[in-house]
N, C-alpha and C positions, 0 to 999 in steps of 0.2 A: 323533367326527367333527362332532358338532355346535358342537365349538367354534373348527373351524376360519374361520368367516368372522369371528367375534372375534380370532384369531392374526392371518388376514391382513390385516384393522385396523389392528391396531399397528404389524405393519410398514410400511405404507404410512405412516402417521405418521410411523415413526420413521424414514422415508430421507425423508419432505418435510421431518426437522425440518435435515436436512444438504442443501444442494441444491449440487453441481460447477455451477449456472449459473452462468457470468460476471454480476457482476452490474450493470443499469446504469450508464453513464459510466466501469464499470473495462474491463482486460484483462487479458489472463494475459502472465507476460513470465518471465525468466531465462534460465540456462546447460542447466536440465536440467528442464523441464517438465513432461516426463513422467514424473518419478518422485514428482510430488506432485501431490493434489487442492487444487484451490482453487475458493473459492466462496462461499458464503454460507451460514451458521450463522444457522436462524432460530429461534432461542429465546437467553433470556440474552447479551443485547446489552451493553452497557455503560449502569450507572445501570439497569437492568429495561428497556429498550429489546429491540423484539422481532427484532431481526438486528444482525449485526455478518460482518464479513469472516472469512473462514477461509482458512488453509495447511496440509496436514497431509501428513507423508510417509506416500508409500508404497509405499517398498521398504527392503528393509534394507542395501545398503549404498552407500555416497556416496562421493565425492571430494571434496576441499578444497574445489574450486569450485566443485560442484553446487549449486545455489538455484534455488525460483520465485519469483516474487513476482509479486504484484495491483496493478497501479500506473493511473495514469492520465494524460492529457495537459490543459494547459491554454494560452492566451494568457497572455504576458508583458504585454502594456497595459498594465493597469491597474500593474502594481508596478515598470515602468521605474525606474533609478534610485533604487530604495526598496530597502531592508534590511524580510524578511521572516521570519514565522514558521512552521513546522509544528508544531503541537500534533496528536496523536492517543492514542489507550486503547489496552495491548496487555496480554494478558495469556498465558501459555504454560505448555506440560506438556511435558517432556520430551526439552526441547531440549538435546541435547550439541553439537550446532557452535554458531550462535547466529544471533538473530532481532533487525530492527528496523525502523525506517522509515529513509525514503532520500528525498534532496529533489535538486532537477539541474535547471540552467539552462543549455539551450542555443542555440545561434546555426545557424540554417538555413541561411545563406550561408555556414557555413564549412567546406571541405573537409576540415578534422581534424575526427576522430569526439572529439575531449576537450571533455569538457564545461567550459562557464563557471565554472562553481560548481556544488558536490558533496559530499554527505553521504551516510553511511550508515549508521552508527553505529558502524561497524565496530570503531572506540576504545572505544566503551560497550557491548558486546554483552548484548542479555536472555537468560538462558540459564536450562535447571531448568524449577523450577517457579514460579509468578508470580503473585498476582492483578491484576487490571485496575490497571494505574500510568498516568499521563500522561509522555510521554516527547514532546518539541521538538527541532527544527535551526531554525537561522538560517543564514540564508546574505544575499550581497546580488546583487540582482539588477543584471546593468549594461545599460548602455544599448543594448547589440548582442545583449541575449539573446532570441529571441525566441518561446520557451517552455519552461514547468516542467512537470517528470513529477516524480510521489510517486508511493509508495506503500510498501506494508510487504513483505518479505523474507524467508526462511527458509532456511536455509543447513544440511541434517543431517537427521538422523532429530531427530524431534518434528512438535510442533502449535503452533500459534501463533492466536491470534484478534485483532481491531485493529476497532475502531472510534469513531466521532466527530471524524471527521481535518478538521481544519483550518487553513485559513493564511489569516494576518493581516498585515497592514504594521505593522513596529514603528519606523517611521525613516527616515530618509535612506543613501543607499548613493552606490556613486563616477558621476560625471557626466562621467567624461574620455573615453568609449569614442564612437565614431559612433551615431547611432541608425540602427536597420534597421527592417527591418517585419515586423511581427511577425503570429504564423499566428492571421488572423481566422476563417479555418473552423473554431478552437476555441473553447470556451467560457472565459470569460472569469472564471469562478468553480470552485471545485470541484462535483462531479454526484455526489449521490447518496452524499455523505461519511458518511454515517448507515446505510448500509446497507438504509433501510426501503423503498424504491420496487423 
């Protein structure tokens, strides 16, 4: 008995080193949310970084369409009219459907739910096992979009980790569309892409 407050130590460690909190600037989103944890993995980040995002099932069986994913919102502003990039780290264990990031510009004025432009990677799926790879979308954002959601995805039984997600202007994109106005009660950069706060 006396090593049980040593026992209950570790444990405690070892469920802070996996935390299901949402983590700042993210949310939890997909078809089937409840049958995976998402959250923040804080050890073994990407490059020895002390957190990175996590998706992990947890149940054993899926449907075609069943996914979560960790995404997040931003203003369109600043990349009107610009052709952009997402760069992020993902690496995974055990994926049989398959996993990636996902980029999407949409227009708040418009009664269809389809988006502007749309990536998933659905054509490149990461699947297996993986170490930490850099994986990009490009897309171009038009002048009536007036915000992007990213984030990374998990579609199956498996685990997935992702972090140092970024997007940058690579260019010019089409200038034929109206401009609208775009949703300023977002932030206008990504929040929190590092996982550390």
């Amino acid at each position: 008995m006396k090593n049980l407050p040593r026992i209950l130590l570790l444990l405690v460690a070892a469920t802070a080193l996996l935390s299901f909190l949402v983590p700042k600037g993210w949310r939890i989103s997909g078809s089937a949310p409840e049958k995976y944890e998402v959250g923040v993995f804080k050890i073994n980040g990407h490059n020895g970084s002390k957190a990175c995002g996590v998706i992990r099932a947890a149940k054993k069986d899926y449907f075609d369409e069943e996914y979560a994913s960790l995404i997040q919102t931003i203003s369109s502003q600043r990349y009107l009219g610009k052709r952009i990039k997402l760069t992020g780290y993902m690496k995974t264990r055990g994926v049989t459907g398959w996993a990636g990031f996902f980029l999407r510009v949409d227009d708040n004025a418009s009664k269809e739910r389809e988006p502007l432009a749309f990536d998933n990677m659905h054509d490149r799926p990461v699947k297996g096992i993986t170490d930490w790879t850099p994986y990009s979308i490009e897309l171009n954002v038009p002048m009536n979009g007036s915000k992007i959601t990213f984030g990374a995805l998990l579609h199956g039984p498996g685990m997935v980790w992702f972090d140092d997600v970024t997007i940058e202007e690579i260019g010019e994109g089409p200038k034929e569309a109206a401009l609208v106005r775009c949703d300023t009660s977002l932030s206008r950069e990504p929040v929190n892409a590092d996982f550390e706060q």
